[in-house]
C-alpha positions as CSV (number, residue, x, y, z in Angstrom):
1,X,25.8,-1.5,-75.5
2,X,29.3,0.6,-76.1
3,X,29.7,3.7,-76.5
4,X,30.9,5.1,-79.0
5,X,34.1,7.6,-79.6
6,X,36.3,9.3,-82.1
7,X,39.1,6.8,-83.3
8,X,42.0,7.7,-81.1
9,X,39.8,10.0,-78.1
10,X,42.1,9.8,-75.0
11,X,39.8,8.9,-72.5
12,X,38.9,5.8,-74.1
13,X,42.3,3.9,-72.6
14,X,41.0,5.2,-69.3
15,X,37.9,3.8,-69.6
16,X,38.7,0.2,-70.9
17,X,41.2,0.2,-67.8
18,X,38.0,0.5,-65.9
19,X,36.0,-1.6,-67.8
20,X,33.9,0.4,-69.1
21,X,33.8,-0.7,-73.3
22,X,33.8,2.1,-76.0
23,X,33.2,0.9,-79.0
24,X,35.7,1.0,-81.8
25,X,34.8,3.5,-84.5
26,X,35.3,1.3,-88.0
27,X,33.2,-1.3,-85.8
28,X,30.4,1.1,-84.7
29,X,29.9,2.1,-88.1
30,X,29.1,-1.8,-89.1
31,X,26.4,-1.6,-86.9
32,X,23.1,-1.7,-88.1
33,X,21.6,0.3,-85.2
34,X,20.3,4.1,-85.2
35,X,22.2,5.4,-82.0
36,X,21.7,8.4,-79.6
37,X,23.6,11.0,-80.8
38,X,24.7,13.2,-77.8
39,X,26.1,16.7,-77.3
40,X,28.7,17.6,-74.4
41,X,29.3,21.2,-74.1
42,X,32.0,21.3,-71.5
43,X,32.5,24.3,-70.1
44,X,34.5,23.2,-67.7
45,X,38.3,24.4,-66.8
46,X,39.7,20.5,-66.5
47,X,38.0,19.3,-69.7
48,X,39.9,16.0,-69.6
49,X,38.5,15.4,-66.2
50,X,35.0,16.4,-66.7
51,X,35.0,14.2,-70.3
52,X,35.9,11.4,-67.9
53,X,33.0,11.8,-65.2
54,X,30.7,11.7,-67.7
55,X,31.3,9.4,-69.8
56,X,31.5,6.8,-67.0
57,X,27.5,7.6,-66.5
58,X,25.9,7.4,-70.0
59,X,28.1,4.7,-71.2
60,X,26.0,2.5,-68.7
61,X,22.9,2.4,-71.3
62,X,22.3,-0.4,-73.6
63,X,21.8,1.7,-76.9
64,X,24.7,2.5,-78.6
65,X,25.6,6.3,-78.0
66,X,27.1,8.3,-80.6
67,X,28.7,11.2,-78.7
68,X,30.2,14.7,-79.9
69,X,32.0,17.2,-77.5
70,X,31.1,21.2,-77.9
71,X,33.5,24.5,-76.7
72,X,32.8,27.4,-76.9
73,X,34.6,30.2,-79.1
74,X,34.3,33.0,-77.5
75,X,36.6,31.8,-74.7
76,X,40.1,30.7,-74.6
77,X,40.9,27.6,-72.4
78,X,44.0,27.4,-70.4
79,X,44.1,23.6,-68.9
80,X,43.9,21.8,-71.7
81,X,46.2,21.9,-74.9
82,X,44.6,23.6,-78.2
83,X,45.6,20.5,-80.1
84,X,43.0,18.3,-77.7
85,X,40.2,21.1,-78.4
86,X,40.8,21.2,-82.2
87,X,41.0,17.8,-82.2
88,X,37.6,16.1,-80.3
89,X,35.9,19.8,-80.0
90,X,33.2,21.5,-82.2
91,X,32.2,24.5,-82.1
92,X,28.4,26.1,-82.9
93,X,29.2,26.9,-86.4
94,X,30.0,23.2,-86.8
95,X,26.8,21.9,-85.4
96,X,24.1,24.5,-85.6
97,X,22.5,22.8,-88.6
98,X,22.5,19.4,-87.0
99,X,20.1,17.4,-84.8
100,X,21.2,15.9,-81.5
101,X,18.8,13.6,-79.2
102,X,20.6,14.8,-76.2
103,X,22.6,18.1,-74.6
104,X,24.5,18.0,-71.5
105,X,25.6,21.8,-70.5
106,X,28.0,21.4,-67.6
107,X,29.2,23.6,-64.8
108,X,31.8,26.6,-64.8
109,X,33.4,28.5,-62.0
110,X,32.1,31.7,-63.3
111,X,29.0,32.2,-60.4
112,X,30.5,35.3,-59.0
113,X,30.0,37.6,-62.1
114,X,26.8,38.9,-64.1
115,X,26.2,36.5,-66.8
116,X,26.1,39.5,-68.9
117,X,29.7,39.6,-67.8
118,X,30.6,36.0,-68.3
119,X,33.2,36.5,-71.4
120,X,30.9,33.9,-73.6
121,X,27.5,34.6,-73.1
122,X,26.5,36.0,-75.9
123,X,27.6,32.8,-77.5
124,X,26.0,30.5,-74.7
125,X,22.7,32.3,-75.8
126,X,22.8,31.1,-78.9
127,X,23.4,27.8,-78.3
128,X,20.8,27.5,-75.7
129,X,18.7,28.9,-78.2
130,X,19.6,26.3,-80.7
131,X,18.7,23.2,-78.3
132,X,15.0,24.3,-78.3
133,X,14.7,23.3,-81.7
134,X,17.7,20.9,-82.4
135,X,17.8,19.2,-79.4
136,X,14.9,16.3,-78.1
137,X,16.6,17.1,-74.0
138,X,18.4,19.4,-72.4
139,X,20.5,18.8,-68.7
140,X,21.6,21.8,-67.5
141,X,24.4,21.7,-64.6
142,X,25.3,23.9,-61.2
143,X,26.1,27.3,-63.3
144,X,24.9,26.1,-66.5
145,X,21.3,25.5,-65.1
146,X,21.8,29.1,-63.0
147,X,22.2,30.4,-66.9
148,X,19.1,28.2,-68.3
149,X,17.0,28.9,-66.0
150,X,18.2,32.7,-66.2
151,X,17.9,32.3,-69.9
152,X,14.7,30.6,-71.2
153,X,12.8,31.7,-67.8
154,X,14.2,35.4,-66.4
155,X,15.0,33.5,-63.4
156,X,17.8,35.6,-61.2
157,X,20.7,34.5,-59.5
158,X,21.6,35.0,-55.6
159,X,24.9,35.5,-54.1
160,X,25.3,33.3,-50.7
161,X,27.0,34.2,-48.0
162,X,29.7,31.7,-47.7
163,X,29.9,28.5,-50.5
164,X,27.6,25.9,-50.5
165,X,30.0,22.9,-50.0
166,X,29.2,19.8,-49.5
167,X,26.8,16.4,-50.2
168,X,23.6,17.4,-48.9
169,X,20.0,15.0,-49.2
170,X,17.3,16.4,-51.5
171,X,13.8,15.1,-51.2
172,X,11.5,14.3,-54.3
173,X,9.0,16.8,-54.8
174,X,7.0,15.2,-57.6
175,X,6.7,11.8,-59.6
176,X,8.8,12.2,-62.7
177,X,9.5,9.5,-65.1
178,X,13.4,10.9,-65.0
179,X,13.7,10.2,-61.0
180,X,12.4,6.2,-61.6
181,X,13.5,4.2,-58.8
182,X,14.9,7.1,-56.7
183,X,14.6,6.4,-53.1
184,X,12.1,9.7,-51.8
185,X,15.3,11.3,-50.2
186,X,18.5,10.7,-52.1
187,X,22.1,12.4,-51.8
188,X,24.2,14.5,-54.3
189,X,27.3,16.7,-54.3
190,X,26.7,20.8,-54.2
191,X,29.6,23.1,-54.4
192,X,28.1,27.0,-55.3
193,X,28.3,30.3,-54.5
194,X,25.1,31.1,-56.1
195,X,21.3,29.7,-56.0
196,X,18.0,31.0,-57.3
197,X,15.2,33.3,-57.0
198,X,12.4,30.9,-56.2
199,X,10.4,33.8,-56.2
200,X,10.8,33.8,-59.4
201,X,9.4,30.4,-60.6
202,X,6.0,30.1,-62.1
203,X,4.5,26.6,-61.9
204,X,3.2,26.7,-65.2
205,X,6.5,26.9,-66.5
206,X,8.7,25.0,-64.1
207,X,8.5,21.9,-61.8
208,X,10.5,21.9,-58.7
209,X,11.3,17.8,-59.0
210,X,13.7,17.5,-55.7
211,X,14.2,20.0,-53.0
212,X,16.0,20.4,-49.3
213,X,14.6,22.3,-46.7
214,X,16.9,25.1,-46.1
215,X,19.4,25.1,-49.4
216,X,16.1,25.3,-51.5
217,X,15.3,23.6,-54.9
218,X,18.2,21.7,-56.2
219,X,16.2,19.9,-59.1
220,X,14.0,21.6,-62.1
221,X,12.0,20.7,-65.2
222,X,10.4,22.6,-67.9
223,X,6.9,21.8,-67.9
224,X,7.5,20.9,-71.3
225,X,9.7,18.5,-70.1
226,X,12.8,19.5,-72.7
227,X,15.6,21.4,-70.1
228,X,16.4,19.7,-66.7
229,X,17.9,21.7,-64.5
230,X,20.6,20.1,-62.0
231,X,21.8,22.6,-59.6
232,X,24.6,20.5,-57.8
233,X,26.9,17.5,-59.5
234,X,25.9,14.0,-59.4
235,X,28.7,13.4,-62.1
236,X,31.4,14.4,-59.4
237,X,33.7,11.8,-59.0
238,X,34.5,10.2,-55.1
239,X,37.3,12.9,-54.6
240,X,36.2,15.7,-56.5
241,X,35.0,17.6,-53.6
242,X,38.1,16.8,-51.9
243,X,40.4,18.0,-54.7
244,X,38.0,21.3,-55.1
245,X,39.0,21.9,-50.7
246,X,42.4,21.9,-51.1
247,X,41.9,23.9,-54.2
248,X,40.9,26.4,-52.5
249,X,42.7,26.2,-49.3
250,X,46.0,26.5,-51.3
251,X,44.4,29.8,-52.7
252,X,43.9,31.1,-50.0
253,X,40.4,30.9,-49.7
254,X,38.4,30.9,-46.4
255,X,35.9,27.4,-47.9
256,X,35.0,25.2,-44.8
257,X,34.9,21.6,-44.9
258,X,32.2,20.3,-47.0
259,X,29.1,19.3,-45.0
260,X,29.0,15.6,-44.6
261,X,31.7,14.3,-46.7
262,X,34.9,13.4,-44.9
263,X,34.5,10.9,-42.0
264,X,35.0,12.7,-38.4
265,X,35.7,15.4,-40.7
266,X,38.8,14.9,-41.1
267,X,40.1,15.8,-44.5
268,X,42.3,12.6,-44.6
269,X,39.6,10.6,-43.3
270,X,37.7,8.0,-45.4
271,X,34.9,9.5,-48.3
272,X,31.7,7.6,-48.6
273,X,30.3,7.9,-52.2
274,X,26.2,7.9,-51.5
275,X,25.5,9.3,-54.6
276,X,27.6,7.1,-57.5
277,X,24.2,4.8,-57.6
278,X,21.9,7.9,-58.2
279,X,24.0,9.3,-60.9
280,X,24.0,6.2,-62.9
281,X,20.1,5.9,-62.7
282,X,19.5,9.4,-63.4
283,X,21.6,9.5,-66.6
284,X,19.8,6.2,-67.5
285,X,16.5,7.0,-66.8
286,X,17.3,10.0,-69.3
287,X,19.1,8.7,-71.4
288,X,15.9,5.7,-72.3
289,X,13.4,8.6,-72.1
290,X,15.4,10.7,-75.0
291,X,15.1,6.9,-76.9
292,X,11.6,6.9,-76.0
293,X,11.0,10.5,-77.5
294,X,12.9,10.8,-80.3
295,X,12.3,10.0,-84.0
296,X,14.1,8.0,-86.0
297,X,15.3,10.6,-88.2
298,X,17.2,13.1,-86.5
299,X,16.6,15.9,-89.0
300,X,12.7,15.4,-87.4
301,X,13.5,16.4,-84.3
302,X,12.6,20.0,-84.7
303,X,8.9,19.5,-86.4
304,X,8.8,17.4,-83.0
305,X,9.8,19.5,-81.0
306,X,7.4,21.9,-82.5
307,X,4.2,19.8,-82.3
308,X,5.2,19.2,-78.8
309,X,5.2,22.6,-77.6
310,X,1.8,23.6,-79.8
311,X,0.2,20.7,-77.9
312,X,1.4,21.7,-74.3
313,X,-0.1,25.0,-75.6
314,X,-3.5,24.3,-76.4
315,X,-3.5,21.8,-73.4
């Protein structure tokens, strides 16, 4: 089943180039089908490129998915034109009395200060604080699960030494309905300065889902089962890491190779995407669980929500 956009959203040529089908909107709205309406809050400094990656992964479901894009206001973006963000962008203000089945927060190069410091994180609070009772499922990514997990848990931060770069393997932990026909030690992308206090996590609050044994946990859940927690990228396209390398390199910055991800590492050798299968299956996993959850009625979704949390309680 399509996905489906705002009349006119640029990304949709791109996608029908690579067969991917978005549905047309006049079309979409002859449909008589209820269908996942989904949240994007890209905080991202290449929107366009980000708005790419993932749509490519949830437009791989078979329900019709009805998706919105989210900035923030507190922060001025510099790589993509205003007209694009007042265009295909809300804002809180425009959404905080509506009802979403899913949220993706993404990633945002912002690891190296305080949150406190982080110019919108006043306003990120609130929005996080929103999802618990708006939204059915929350995936948090990289920086924006750092910030969840900082948020909704007290869970610090730590600085590493040098920059985790690279695709490393992560080993399921636990059986969860999210990580369905995972292989027990998969591949993803990790590019961070930061990781978390593991110290820090209570069981009865958190699952640790996937792990590796020196970089740590890499995949959370609420034991509620509402926020995921991704700490590395499986939306990162083939060459994304190699983009992010030379990046850097032109600033002047000291980031080695990443680990495992040019052939003879060489950094015009050959890049082998192990990961592009686990993406796909995590986002659809999800994205049939949120179906599975949800009501019919959106504007239910926080009495849900609510019941939901009273019976984990008393459980």
């Amino acid at each position: 089943m399509p996905i489906k956009l705002t009349e006119g959203f640029p990304a949709a040529k791109m996608l029908e180039s690579e067969d991917i089908f978005a549905i047309e909107y006049q079309r979409a709205q002859q449909q008589d089908i209820r269908p996942l309406k989904l949240l994007l809050l890209n905080l991202m400094p290449n929107k366009i490129d980000t708005e790419l990656q993932f749509l490519r992964l949830i437009s791989q479901s078979p329900l019709q998915i009805d998706l919105d894009f989210m900035k923030v206001a507190s922060h001025e973006a510099k790589n993509v034109s205003a007209n694009h963000l007042a265009k295909y962008y809300l804002e809180l203000k425009d959404v905080q009395d509506t009802c979403y089945d899913g949220l993706i927060i993404t990633g945002a190069p912002v690891e190296k200060l305080a949150f406190e410091d982080v110019d919108y994180w006043e306003e990120l609070q609130q929005i996080m604080q929103w999802s618990k009772t708006h939204v059915t499922s929350v995936i948090h990514i990289c920086w924006g699960a750092q910030a969840g997990l900082y948020y909704h848990f007290g869970i610090d931060k730590i600085m590493y030494k040098q920059k985790l770069f690279g695709i490393y393997s992560q080993e399921l932990q636990i059986h969860h309905r999210l990580f369905r026909g995972f292989d027990d030690r998969f591949y993803g992308p990790q590019s961070r300065y930061t990781g978390i206090n593991e110290k820090q996590i209570n069981p009865a609050n958190l699952k640790i889902v996937a792990s590796h044994p020196t970089i740590g946990a890499t995949i959370l859940i609420s034991a509620d089962d509402h926020d995921i927690f991704l700490l590395g990228h499986f939306e990162y396209d083939t060459d994304s890491l190699k983009k992010e390398y030379l990046r850097d390199q032109q600033h002047g910055l000291s980031t080695a190779l990443p680990v495992d991800y040019f052939e003879n590492n060489d950094v015009n050798g050959r890049i082998f995407n192990c990961w592009r299968g686990n993406a796909h299956l995590l986002y659809h996993n999800w994205i049939n669980d949120v179906y599975q959850q949800t009501t019919f009625e959106l504007n239910e979704i926080p009495d849900m929500l609510a019941k939901r949390r009273e019976q984990l309680k008393n459980s």
